[in-house]
MDTraj code that builds the backbone (N, CA, C; nanometers):
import mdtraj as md
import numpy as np

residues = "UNK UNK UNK UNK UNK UNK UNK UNK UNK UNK UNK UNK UNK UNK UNK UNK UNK UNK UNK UNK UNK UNK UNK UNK UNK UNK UNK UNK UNK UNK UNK UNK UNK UNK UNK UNK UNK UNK UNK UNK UNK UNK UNK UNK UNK UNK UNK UNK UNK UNK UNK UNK UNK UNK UNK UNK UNK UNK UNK UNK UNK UNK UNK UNK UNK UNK UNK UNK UNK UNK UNK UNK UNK UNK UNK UNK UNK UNK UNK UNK UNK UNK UNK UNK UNK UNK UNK".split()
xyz = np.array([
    [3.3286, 5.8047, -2.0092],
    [3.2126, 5.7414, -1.9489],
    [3.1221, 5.8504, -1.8913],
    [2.9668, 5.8488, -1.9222],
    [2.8909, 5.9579, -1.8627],
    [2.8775, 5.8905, -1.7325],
    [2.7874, 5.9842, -1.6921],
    [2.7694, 5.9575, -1.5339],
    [2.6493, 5.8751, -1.5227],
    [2.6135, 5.7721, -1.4877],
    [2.4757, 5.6663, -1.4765],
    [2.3318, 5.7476, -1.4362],
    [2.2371, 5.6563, -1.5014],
    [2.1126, 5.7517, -1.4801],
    [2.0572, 5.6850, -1.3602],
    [2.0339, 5.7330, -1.2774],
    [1.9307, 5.6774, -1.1008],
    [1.8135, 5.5708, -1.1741],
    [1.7921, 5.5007, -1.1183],
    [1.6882, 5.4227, -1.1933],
    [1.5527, 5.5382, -1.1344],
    [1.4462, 5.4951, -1.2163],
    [1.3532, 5.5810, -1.2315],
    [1.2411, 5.5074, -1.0808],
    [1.1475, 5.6038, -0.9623],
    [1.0598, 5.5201, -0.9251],
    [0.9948, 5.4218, -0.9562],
    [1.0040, 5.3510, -0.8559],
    [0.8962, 5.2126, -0.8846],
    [0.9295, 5.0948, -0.9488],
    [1.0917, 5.1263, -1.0149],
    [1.1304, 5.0183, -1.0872],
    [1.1895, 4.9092, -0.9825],
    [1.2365, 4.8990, -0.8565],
    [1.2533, 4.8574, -0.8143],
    [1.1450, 4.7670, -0.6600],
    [1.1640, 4.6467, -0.6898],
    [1.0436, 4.5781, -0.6497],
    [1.0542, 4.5214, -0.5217],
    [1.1783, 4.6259, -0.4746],
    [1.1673, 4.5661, -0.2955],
    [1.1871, 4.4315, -0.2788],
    [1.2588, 4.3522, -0.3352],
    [1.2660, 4.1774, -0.3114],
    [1.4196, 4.1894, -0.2463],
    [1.5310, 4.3048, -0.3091],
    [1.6604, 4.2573, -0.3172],
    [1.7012, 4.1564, -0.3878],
    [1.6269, 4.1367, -0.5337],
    [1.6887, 4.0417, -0.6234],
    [1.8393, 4.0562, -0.6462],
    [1.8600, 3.9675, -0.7242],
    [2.0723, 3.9943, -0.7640],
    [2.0780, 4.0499, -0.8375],
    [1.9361, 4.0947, -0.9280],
    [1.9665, 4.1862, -1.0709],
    [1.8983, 4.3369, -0.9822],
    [1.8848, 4.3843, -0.8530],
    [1.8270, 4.4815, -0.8499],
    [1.8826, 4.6233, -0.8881],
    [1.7866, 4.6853, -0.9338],
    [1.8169, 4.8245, -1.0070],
    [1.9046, 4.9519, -0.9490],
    [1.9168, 4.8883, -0.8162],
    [1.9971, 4.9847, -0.7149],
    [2.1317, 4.9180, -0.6980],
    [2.1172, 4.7760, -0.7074],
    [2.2779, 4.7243, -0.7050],
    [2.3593, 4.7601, -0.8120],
    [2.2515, 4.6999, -0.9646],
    [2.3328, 4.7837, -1.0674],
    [2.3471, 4.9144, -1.0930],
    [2.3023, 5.0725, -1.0664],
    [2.2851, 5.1801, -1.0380],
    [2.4543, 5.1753, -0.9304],
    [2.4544, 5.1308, -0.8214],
    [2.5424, 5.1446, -0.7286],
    [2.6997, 5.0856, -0.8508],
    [2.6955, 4.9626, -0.8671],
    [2.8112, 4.9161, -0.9422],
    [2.8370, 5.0203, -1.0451],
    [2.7317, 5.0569, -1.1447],
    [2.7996, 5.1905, -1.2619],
    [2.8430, 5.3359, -1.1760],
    [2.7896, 5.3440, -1.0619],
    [2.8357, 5.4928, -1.0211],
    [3.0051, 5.4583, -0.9581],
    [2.9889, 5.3114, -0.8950],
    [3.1775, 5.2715, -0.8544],
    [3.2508, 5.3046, -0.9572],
    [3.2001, 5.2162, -1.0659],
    [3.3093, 5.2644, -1.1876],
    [3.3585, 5.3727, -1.2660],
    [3.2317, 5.4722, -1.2460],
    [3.2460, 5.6216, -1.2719],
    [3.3075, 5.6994, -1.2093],
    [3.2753, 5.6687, -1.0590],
    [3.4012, 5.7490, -0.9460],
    [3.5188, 5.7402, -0.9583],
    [3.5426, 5.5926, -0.9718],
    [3.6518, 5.5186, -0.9896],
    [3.7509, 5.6105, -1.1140],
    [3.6609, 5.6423, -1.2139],
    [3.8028, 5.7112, -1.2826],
    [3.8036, 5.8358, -1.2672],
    [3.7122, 5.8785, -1.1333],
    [3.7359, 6.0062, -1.1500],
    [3.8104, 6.0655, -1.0348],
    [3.7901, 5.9897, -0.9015],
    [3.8387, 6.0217, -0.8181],
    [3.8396, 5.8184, -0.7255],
    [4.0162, 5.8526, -0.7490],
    [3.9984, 5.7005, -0.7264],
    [4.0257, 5.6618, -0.6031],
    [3.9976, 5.7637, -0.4346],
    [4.0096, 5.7405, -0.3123],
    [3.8659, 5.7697, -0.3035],
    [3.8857, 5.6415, -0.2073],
    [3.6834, 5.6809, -0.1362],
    [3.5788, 5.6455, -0.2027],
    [3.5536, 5.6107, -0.2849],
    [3.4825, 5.6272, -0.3808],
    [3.3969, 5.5268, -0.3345],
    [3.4116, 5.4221, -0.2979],
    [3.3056, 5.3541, -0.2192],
    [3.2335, 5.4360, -0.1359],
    [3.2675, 5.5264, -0.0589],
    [3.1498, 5.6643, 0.0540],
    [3.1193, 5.7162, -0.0311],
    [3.1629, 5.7902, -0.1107],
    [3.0665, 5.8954, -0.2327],
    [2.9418, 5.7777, -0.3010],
    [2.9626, 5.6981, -0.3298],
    [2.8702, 5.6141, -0.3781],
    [2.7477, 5.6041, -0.2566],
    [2.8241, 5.5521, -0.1367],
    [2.7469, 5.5608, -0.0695],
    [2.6570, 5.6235, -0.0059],
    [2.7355, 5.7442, -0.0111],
    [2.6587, 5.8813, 0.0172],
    [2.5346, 5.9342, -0.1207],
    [2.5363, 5.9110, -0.2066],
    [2.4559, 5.9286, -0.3224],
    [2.3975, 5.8803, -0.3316],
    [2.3694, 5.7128, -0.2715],
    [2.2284, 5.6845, -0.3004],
    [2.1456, 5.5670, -0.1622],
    [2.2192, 5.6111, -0.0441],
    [2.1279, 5.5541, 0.1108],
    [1.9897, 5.6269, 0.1061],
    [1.9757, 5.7798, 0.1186],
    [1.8624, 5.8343, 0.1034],
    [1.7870, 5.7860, 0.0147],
    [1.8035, 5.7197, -0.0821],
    [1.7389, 5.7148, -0.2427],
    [1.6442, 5.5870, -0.2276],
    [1.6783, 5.4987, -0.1763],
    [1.6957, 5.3397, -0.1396],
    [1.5284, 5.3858, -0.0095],
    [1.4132, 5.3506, -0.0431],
    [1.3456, 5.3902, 0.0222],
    [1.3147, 5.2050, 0.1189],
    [1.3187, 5.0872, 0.0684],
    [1.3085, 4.9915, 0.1662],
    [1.4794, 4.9908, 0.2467],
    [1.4448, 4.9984, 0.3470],
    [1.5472, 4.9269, 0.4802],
    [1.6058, 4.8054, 0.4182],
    [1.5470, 4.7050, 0.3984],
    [1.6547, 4.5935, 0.3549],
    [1.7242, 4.6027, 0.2740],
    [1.6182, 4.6544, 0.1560],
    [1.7264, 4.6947, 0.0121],
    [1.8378, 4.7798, 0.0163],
    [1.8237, 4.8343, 0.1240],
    [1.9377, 4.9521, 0.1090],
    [2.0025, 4.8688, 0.2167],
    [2.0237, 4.7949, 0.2929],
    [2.1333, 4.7100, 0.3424],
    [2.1757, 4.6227, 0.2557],
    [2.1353, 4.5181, 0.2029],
    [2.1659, 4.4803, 0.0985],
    [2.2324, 4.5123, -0.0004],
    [2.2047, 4.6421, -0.0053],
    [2.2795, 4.7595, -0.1652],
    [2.4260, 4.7829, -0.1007],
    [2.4191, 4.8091, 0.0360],
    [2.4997, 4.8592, 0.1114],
    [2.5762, 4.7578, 0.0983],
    [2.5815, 4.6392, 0.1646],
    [2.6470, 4.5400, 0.1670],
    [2.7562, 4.5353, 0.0340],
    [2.6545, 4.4700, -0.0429],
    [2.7047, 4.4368, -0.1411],
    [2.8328, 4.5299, -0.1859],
    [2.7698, 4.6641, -0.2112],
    [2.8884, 4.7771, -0.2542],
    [3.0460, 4.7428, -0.1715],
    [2.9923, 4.7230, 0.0225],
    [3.1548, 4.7586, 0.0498],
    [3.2009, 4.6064, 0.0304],
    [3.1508, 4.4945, -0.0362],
    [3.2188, 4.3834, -0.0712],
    [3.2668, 4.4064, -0.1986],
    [3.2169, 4.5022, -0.3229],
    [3.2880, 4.4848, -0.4152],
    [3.3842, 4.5951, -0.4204],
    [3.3699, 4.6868, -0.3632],
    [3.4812, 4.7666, -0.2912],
    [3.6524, 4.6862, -0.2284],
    [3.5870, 4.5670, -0.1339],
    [3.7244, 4.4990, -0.0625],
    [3.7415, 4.4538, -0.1615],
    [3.6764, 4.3436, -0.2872],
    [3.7447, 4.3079, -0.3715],
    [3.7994, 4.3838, -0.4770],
    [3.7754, 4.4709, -0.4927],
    [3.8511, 4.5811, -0.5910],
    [3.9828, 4.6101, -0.5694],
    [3.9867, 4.6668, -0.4083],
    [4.1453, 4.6717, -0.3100],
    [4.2004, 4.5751, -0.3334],
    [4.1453, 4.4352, -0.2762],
    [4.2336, 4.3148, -0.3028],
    [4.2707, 4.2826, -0.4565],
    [4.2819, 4.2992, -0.5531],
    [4.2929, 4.3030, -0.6762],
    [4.4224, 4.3992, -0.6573],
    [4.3654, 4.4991, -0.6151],
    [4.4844, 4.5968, -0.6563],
    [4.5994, 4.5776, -0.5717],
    [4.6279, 4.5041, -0.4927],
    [4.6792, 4.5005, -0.3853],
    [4.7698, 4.3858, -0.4750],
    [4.6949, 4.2570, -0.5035],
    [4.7736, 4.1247, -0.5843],
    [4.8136, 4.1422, -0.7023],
    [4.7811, 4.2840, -0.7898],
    [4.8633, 4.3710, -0.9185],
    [4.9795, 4.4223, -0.8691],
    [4.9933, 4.5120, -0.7476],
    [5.0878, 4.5479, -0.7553],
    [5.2196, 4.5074, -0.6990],
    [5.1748, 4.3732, -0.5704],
    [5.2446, 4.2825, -0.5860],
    [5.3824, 4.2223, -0.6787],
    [5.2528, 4.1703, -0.7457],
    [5.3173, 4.1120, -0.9308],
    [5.3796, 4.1857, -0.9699],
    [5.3884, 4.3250, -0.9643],
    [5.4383, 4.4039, -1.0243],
    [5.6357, 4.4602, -0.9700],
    [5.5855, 4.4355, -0.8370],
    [5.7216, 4.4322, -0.7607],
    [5.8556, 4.3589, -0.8316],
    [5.9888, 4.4032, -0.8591],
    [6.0690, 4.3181, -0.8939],
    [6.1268, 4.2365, -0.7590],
    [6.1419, 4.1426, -0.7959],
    [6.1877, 4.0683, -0.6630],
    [6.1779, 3.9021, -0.6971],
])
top = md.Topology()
chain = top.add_chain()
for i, resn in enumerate(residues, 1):
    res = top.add_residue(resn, chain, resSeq=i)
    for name in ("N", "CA", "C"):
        top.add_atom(name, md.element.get_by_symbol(name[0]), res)
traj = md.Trajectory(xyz[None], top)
């Protein structure tokens, strides 16, 4: 997997839609960290693109969103390895 391209200025229209260009930007860089370094990787994400995120809401919003699909990622992994337990 290459590494995701930043969306380009201006593409993003400041609404915080559900398709915005920074949420999806944020979700491909999780999954890229993710196989590369698979602690933290929610802060490196985060750290890569708060500065970038020039509206305040959007970047709470972006924010948000990330450390929710972050807990659900844990919780996943958490109910795999579970299952995985003999017992």
């Amino acid at each position: 997997m290459s590494r995701p391209v930043e969306p380009e200025p201006g593409l993003c229209c400041q609404e915080g839609c559900a398709s915005c260009v920074w949420l999806v930007y944020a979700q491909e860089l999780l999954d890229y960290y993710r196989q590369k370094y698979p602690n933290d990787t929610a802060e490196r994400v985060k750290e890569q693109i708060q500065d970038k995120i020039e509206s305040p809401s959007v970047k709470e919003y972006v924010l948000m969103e990330l450390a929710m699909s972050e807990k659900r990622y844990k919780e996943m992994a958490m109910m795999s390895k579970k299952k995985k337990k003999p017992g």
